[in-house]
HTML snippet that shows the backbone in 3Dmol.js (N, CA, C, O; Angstrom):
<script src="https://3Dmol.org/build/3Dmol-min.js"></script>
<div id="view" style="width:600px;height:400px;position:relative"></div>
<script>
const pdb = `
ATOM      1  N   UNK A   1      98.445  70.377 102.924  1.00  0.00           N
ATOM      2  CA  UNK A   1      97.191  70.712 102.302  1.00  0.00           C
ATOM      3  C   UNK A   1      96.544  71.856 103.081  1.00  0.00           C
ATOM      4  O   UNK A   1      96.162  71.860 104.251  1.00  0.00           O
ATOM      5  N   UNK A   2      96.516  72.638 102.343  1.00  0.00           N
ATOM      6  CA  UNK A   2      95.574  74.545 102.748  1.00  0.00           C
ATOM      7  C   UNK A   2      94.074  74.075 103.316  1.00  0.00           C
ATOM      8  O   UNK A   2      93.441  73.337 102.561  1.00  0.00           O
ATOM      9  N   UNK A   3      93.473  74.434 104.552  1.00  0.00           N
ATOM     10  CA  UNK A   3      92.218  74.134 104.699  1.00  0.00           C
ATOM     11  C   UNK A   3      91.223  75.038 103.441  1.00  0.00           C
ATOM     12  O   UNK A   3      90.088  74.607 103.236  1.00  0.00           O
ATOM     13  N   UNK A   4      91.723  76.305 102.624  1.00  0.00           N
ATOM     14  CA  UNK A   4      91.060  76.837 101.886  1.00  0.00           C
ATOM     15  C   UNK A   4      91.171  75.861 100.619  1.00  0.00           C
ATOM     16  O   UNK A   4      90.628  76.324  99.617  1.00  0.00           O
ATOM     17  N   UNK A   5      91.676  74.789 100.487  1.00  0.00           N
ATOM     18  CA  UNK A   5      92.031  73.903  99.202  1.00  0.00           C
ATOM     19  C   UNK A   5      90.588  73.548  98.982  1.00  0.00           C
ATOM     20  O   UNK A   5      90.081  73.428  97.867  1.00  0.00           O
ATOM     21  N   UNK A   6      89.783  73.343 100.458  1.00  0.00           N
ATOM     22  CA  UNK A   6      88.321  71.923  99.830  1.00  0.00           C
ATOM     23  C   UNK A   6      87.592  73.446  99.509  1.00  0.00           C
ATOM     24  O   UNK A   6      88.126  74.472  99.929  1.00  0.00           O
ATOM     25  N   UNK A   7      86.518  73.477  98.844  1.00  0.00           N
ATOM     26  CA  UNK A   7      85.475  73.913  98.435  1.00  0.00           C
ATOM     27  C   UNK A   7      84.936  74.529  99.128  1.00  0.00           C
ATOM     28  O   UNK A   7      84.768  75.748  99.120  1.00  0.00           O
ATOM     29  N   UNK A   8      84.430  73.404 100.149  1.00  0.00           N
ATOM     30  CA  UNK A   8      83.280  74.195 101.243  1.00  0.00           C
ATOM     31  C   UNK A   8      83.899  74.735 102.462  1.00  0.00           C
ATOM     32  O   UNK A   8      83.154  75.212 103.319  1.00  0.00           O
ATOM     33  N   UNK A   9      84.791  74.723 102.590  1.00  0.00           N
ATOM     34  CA  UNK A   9      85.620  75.215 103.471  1.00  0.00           C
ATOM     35  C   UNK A   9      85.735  76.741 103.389  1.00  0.00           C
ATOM     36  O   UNK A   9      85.364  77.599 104.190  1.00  0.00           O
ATOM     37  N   UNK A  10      86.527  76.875 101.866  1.00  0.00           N
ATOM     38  CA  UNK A  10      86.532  77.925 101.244  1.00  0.00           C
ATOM     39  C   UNK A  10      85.100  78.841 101.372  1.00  0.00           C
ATOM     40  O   UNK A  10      85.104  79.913 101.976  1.00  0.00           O
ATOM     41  N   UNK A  11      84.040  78.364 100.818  1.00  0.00           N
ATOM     42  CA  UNK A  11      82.613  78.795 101.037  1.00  0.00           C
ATOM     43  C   UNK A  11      82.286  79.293 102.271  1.00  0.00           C
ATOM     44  O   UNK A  11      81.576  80.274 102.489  1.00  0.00           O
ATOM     45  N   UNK A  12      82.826  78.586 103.067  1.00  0.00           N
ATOM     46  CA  UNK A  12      81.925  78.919 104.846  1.00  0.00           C
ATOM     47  C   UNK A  12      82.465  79.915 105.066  1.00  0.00           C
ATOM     48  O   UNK A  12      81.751  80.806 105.526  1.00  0.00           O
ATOM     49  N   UNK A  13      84.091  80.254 104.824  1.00  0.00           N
ATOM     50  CA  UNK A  13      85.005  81.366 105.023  1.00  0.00           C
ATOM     51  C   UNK A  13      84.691  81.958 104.744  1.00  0.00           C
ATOM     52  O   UNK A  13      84.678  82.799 105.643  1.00  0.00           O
ATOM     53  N   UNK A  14      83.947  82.615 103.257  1.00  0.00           N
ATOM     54  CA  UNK A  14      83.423  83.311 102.638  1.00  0.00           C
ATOM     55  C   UNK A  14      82.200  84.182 103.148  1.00  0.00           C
ATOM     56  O   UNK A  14      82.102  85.407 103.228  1.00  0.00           O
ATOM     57  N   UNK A  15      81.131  82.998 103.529  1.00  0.00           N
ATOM     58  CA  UNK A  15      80.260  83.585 103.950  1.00  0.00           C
ATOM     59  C   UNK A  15      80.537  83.825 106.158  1.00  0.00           C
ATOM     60  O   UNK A  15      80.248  84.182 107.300  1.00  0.00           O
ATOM     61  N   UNK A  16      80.770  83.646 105.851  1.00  0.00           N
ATOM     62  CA  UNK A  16      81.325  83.640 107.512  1.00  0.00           C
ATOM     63  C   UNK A  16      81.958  85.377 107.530  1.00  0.00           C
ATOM     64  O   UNK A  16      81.446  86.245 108.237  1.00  0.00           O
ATOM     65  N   UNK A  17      82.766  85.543 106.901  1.00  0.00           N
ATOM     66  CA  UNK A  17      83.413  87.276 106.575  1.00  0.00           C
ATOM     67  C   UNK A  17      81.994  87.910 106.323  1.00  0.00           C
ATOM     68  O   UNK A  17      81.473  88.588 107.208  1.00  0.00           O
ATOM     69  N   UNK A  18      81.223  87.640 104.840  1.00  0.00           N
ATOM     70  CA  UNK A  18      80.311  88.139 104.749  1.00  0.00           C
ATOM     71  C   UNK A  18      78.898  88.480 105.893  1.00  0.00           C
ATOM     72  O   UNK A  18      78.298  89.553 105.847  1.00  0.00           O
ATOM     73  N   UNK A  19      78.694  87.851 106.447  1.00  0.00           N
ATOM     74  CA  UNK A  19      77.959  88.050 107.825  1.00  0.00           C
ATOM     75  C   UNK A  19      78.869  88.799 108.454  1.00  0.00           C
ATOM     76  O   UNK A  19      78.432  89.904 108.775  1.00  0.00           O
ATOM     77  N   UNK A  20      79.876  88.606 108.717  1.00  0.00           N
ATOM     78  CA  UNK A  20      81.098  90.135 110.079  1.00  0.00           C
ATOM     79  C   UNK A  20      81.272  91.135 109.110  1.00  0.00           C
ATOM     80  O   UNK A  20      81.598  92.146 109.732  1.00  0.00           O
ATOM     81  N   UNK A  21      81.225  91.372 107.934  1.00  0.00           N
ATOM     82  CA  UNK A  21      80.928  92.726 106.999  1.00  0.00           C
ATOM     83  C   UNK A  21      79.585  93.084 107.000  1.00  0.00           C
ATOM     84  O   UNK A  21      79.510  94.302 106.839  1.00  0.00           O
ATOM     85  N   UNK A  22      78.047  92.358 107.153  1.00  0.00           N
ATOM     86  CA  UNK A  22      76.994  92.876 107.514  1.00  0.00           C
ATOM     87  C   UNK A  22      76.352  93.196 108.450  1.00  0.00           C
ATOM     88  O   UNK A  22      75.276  93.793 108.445  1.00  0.00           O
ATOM     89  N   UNK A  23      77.035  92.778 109.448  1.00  0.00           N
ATOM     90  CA  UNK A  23      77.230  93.198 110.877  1.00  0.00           C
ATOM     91  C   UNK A  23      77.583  94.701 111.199  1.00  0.00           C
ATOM     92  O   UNK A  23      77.026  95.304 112.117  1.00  0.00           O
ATOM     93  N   UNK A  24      78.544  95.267 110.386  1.00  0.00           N
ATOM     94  CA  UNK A  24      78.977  96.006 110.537  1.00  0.00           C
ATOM     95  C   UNK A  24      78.289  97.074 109.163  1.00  0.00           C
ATOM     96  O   UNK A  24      78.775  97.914 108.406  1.00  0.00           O
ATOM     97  N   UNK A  25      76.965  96.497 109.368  1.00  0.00           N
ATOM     98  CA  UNK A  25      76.145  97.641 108.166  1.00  0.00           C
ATOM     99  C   UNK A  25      76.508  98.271 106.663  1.00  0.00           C
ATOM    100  O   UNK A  25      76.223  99.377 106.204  1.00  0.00           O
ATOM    101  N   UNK A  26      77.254  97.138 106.055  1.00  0.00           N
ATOM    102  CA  UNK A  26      77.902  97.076 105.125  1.00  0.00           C
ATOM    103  C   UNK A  26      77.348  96.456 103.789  1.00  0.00           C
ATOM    104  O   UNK A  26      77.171  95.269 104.064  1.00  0.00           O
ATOM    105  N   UNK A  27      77.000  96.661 102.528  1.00  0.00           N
ATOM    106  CA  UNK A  27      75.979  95.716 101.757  1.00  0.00           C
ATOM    107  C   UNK A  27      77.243  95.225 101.420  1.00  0.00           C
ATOM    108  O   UNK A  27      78.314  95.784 101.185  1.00  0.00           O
ATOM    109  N   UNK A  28      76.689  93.423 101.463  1.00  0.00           N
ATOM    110  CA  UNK A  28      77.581  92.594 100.421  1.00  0.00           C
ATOM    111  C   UNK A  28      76.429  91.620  99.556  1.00  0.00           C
ATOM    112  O   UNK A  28      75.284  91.259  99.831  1.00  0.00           O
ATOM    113  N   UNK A  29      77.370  91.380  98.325  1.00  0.00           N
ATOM    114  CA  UNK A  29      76.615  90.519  97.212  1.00  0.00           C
ATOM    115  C   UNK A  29      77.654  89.664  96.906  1.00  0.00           C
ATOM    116  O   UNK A  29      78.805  90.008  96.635  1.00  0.00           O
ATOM    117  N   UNK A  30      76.951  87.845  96.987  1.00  0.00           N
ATOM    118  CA  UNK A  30      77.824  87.411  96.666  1.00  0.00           C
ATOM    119  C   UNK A  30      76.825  86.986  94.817  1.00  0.00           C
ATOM    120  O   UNK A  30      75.661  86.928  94.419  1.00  0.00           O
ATOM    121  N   UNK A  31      78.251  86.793  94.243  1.00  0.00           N
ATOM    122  CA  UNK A  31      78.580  86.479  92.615  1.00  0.00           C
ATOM    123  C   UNK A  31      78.088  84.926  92.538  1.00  0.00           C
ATOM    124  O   UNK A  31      78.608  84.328  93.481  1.00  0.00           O
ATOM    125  N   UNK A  32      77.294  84.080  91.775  1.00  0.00           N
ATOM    126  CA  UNK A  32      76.598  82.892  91.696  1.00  0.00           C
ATOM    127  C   UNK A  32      78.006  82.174  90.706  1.00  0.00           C
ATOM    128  O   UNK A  32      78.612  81.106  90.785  1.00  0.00           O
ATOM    129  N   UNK A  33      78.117  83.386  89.783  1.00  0.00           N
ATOM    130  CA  UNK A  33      78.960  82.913  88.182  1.00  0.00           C
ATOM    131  C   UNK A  33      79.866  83.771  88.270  1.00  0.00           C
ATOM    132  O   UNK A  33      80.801  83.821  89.069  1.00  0.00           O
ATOM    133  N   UNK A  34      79.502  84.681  87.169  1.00  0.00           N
ATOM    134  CA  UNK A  34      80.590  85.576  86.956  1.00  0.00           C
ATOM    135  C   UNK A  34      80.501  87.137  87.937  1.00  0.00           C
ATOM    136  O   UNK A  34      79.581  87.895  88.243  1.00  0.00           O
ATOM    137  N   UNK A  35      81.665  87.107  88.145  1.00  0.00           N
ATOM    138  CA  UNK A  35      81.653  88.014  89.435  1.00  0.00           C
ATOM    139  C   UNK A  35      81.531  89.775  88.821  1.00  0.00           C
ATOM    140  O   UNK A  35      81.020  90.791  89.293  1.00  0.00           O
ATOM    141  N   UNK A  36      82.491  89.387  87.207  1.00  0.00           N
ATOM    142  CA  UNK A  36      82.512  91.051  87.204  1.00  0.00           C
ATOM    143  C   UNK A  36      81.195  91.389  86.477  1.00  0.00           C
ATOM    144  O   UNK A  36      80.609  92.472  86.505  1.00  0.00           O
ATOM    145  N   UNK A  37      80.985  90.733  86.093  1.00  0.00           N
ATOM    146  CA  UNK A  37      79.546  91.445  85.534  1.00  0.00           C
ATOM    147  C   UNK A  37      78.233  91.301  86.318  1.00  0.00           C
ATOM    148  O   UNK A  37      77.212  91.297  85.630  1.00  0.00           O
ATOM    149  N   UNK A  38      78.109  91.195  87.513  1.00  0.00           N
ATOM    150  CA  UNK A  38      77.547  91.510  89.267  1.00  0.00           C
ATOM    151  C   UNK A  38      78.275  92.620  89.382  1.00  0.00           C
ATOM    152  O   UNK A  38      77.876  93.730  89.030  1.00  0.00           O
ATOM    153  N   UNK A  39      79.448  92.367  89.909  1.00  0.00           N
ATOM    154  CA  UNK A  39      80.637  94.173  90.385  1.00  0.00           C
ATOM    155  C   UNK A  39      80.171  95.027  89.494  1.00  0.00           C
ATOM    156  O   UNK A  39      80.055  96.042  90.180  1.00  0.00           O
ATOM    157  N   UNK A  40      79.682  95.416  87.987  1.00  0.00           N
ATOM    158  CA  UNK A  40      79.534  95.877  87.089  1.00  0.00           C
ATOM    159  C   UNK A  40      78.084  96.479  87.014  1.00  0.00           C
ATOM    160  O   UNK A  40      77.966  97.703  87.065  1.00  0.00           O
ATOM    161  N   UNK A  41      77.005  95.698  86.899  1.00  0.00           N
ATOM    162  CA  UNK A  41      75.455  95.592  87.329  1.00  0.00           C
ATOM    163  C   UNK A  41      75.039  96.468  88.772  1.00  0.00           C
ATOM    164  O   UNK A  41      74.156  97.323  88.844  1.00  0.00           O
ATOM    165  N   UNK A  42      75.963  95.986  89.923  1.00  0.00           N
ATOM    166  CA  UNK A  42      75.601  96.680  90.844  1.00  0.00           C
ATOM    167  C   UNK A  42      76.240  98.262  91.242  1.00  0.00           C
ATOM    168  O   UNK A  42      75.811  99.227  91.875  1.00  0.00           O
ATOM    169  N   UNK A  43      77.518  97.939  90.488  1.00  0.00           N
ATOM    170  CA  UNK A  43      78.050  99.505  90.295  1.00  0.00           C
ATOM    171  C   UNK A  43      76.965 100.548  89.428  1.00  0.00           C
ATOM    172  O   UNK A  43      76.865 101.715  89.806  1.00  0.00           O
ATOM    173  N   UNK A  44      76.070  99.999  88.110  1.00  0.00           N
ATOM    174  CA  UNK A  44      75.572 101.069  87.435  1.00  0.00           C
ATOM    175  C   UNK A  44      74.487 101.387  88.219  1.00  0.00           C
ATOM    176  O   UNK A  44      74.067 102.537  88.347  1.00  0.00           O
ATOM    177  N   UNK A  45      73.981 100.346  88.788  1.00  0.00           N
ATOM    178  CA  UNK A  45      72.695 100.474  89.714  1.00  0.00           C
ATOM    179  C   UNK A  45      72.873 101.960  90.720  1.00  0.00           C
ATOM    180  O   UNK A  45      72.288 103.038  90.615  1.00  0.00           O
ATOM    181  N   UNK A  46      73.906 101.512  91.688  1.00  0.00           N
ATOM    182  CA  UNK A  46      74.372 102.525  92.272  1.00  0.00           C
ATOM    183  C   UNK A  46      74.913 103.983  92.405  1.00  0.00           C
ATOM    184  O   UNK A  46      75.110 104.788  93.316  1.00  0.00           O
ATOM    185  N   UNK A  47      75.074 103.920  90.872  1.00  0.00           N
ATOM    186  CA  UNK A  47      75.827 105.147  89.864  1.00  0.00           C
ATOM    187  C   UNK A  47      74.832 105.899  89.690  1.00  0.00           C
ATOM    188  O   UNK A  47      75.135 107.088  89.602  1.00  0.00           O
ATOM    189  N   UNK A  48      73.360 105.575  89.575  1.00  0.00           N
ATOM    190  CA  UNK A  48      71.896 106.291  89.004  1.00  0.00           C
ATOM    191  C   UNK A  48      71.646 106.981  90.370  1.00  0.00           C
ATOM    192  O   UNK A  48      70.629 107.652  90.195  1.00  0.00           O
ATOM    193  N   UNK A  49      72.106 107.155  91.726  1.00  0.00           N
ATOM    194  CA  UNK A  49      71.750 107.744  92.793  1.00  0.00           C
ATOM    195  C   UNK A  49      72.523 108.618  93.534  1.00  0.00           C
ATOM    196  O   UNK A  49      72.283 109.662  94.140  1.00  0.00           O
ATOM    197  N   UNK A  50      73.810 107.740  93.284  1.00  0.00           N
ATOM    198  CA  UNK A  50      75.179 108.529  93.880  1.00  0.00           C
ATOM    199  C   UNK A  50      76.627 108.192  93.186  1.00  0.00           C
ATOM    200  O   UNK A  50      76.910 107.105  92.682  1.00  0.00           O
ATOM    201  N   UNK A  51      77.241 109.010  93.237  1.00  0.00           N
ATOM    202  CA  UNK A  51      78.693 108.792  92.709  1.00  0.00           C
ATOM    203  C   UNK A  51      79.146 107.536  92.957  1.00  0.00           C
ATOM    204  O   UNK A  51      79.020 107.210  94.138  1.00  0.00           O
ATOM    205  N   UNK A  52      79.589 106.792  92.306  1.00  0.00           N
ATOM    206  CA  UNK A  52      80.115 105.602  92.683  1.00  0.00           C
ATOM    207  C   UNK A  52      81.768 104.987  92.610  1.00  0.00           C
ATOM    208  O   UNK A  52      82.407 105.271  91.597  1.00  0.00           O
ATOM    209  N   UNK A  53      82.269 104.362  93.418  1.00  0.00           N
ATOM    210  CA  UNK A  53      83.796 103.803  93.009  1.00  0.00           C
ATOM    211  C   UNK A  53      83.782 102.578  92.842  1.00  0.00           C
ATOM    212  O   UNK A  53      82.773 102.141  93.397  1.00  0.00           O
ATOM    213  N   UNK A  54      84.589 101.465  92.190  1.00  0.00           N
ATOM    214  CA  UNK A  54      84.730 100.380  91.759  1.00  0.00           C
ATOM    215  C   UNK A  54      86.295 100.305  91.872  1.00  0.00           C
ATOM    216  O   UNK A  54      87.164 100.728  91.110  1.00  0.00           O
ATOM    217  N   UNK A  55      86.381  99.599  93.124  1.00  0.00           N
ATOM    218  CA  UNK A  55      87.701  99.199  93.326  1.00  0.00           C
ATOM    219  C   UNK A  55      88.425  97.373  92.489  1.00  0.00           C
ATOM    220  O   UNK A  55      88.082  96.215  92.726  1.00  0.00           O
ATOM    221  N   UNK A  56      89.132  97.753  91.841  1.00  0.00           N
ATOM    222  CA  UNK A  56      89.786  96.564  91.254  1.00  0.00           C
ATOM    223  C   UNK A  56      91.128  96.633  90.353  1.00  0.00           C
ATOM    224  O   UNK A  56      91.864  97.532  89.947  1.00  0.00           O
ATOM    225  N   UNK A  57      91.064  95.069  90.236  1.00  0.00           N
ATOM    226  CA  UNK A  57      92.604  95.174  89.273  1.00  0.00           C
ATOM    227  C   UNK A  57      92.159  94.684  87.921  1.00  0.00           C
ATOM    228  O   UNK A  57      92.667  95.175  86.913  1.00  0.00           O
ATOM    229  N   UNK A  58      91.215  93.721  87.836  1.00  0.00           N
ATOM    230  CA  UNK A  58      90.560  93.601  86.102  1.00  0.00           C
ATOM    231  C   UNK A  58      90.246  94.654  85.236  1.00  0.00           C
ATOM    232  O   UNK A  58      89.383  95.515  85.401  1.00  0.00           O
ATOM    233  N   UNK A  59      91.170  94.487  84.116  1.00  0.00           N
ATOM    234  CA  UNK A  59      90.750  95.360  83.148  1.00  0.00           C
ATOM    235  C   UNK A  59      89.233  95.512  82.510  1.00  0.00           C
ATOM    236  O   UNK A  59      88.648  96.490  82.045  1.00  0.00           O
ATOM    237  N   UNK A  60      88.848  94.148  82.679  1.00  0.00           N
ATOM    238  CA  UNK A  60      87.537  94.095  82.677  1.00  0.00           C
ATOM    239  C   UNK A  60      86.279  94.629  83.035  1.00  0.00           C
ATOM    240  O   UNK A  60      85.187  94.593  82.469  1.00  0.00           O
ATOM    241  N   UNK A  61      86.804  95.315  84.480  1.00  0.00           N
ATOM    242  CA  UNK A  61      85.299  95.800  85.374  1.00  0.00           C
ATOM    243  C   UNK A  61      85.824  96.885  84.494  1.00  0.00           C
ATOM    244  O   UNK A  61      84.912  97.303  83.780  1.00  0.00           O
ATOM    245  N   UNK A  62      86.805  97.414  84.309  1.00  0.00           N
ATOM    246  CA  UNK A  62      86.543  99.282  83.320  1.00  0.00           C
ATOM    247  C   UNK A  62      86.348  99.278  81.613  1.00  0.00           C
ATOM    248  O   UNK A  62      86.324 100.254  80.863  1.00  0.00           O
ATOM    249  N   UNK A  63      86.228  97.925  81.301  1.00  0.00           N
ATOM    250  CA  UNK A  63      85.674  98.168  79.987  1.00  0.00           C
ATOM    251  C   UNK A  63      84.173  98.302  79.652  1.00  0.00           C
ATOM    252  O   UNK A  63      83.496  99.006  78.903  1.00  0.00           O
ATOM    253  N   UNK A  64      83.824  96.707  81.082  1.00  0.00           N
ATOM    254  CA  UNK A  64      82.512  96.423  80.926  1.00  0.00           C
ATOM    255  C   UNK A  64      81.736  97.876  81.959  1.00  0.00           C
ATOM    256  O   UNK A  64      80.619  98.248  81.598  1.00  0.00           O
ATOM    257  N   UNK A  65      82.281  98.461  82.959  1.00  0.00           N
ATOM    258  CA  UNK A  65      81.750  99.880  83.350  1.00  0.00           C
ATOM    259  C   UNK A  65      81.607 100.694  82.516  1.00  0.00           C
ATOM    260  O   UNK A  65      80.525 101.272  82.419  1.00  0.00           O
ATOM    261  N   UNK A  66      82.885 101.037  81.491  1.00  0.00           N
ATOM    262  CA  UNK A  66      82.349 102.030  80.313  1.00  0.00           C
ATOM    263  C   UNK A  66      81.253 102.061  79.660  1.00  0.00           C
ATOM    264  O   UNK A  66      80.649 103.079  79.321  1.00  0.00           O
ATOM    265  N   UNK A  67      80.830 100.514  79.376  1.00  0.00           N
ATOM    266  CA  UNK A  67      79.824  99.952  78.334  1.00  0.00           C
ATOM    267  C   UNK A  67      78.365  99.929  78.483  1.00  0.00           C
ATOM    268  O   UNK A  67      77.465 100.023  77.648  1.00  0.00           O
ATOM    269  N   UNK A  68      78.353  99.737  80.122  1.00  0.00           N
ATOM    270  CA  UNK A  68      76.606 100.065  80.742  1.00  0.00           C
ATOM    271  C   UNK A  68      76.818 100.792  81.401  1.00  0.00           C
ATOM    272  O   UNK A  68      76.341 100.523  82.503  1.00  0.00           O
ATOM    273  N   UNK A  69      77.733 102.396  81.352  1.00  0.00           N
ATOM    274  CA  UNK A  69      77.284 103.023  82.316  1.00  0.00           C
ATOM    275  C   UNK A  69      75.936 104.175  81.978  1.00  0.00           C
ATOM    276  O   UNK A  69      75.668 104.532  80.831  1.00  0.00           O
ATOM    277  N   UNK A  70      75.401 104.514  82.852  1.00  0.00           N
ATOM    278  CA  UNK A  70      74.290 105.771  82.561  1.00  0.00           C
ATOM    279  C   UNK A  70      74.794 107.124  81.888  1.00  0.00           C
ATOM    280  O   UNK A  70      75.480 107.893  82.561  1.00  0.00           O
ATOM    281  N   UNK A  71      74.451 107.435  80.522  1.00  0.00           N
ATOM    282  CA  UNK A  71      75.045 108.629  80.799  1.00  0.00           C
ATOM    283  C   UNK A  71      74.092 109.480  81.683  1.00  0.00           C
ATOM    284  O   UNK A  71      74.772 110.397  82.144  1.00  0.00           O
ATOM    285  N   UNK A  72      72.655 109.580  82.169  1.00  0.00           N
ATOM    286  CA  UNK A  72      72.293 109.798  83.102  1.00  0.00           C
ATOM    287  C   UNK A  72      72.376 109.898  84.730  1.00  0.00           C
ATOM    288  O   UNK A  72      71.696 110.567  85.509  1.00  0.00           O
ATOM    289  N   UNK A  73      73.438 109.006  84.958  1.00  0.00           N
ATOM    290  CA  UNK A  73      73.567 108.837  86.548  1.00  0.00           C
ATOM    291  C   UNK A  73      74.894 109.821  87.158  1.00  0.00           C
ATOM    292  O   UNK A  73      75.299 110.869  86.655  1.00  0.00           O
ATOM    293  N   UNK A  74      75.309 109.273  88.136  1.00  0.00           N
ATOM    294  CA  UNK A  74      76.112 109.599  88.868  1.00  0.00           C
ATOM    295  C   UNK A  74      77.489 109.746  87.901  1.00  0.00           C
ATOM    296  O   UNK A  74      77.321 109.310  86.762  1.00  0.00           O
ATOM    297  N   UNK A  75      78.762 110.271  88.177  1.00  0.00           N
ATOM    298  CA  UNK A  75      79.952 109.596  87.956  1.00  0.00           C
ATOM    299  C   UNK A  75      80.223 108.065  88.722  1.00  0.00           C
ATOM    300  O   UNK A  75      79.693 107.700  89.772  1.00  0.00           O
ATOM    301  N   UNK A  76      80.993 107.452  88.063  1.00  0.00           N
ATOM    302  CA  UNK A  76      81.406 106.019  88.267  1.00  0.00           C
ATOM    303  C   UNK A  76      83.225 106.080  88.462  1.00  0.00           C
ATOM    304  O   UNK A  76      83.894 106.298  87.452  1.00  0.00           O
ATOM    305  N   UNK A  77      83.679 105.945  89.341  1.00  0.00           N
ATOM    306  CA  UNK A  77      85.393 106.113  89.471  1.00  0.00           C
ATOM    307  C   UNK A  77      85.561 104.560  89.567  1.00  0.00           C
ATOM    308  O   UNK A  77      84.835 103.713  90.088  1.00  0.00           O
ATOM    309  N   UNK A  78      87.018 104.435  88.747  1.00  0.00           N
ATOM    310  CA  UNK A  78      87.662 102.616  88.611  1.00  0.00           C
ATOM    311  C   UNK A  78      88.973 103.482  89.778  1.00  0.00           C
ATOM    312  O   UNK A  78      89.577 104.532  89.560  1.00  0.00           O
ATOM    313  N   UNK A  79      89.056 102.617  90.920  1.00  0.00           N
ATOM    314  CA  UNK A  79      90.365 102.651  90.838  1.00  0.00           C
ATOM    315  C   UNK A  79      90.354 101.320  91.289  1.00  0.00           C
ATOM    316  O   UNK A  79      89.408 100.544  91.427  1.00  0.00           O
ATOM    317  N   UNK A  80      92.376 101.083  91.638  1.00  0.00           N
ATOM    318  CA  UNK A  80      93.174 100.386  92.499  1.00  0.00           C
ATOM    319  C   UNK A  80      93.789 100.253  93.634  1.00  0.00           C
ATOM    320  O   UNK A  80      94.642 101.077  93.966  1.00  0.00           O
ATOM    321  N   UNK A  81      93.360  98.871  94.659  1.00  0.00           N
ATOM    322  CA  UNK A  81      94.002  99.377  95.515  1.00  0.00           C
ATOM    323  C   UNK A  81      95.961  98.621  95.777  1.00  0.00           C
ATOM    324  O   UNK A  81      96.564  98.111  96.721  1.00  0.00           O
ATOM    325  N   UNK A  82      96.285  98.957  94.389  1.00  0.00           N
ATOM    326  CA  UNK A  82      97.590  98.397  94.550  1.00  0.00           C
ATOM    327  C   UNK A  82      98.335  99.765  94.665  1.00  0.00           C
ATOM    328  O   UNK A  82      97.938 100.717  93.992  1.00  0.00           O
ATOM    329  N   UNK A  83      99.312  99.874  95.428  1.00  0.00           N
ATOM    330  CA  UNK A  83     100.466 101.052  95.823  1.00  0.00           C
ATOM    331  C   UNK A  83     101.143 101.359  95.117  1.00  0.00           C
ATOM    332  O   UNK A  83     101.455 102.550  95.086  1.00  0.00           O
ATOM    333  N   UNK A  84     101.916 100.094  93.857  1.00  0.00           N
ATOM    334  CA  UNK A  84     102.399 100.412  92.751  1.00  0.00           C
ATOM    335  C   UNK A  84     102.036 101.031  92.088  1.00  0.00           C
ATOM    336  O   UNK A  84     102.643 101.236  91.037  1.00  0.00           O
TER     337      UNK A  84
END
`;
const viewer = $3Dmol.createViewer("view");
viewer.addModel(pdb, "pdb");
viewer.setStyle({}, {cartoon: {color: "spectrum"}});
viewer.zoomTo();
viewer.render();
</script>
């Protein structure tokens, strides 16, 4: 049995990284529900000031990015970080 199997385990890990990524002056947001439409929300937010990237593999964050982005803001870039 994976100690990441229980729940809160998983959770503490989570936020435990998240504090050593804000440490290191980094914004993180964690997702309550649904994660891509947060990744999505905070990408357009960010897009209205400065260029923005959205790293992922869901086809999802680049449909739902197309759909609220500004045509006012920044550019918005989707990539991947797979090598393939």
């Amino acid at each position: 049995m994976s100690v990441l199997s229980n729940v809160e385990n998983e959770q503490r890990l989570i936020y435990l990284l998240c504090k050593h990524v804000e440490e290191k002056e980094i914004r993180v947001v964690n997702a309550k529900s649904d994660a891509d439409a947060l990744i999505v929300e905070t990408a357009v937010k960010y897009a209205l000031n400065v260029p923005t990237v959205v790293v992922g593999e869901d086809t999802d964050l680049l449909i739902l990015s197309r759909y609220h982005s500004d045509q006012n803001g920044n550019n918005t870039y989707f990539t991947s970080d797979r090598k393939n």
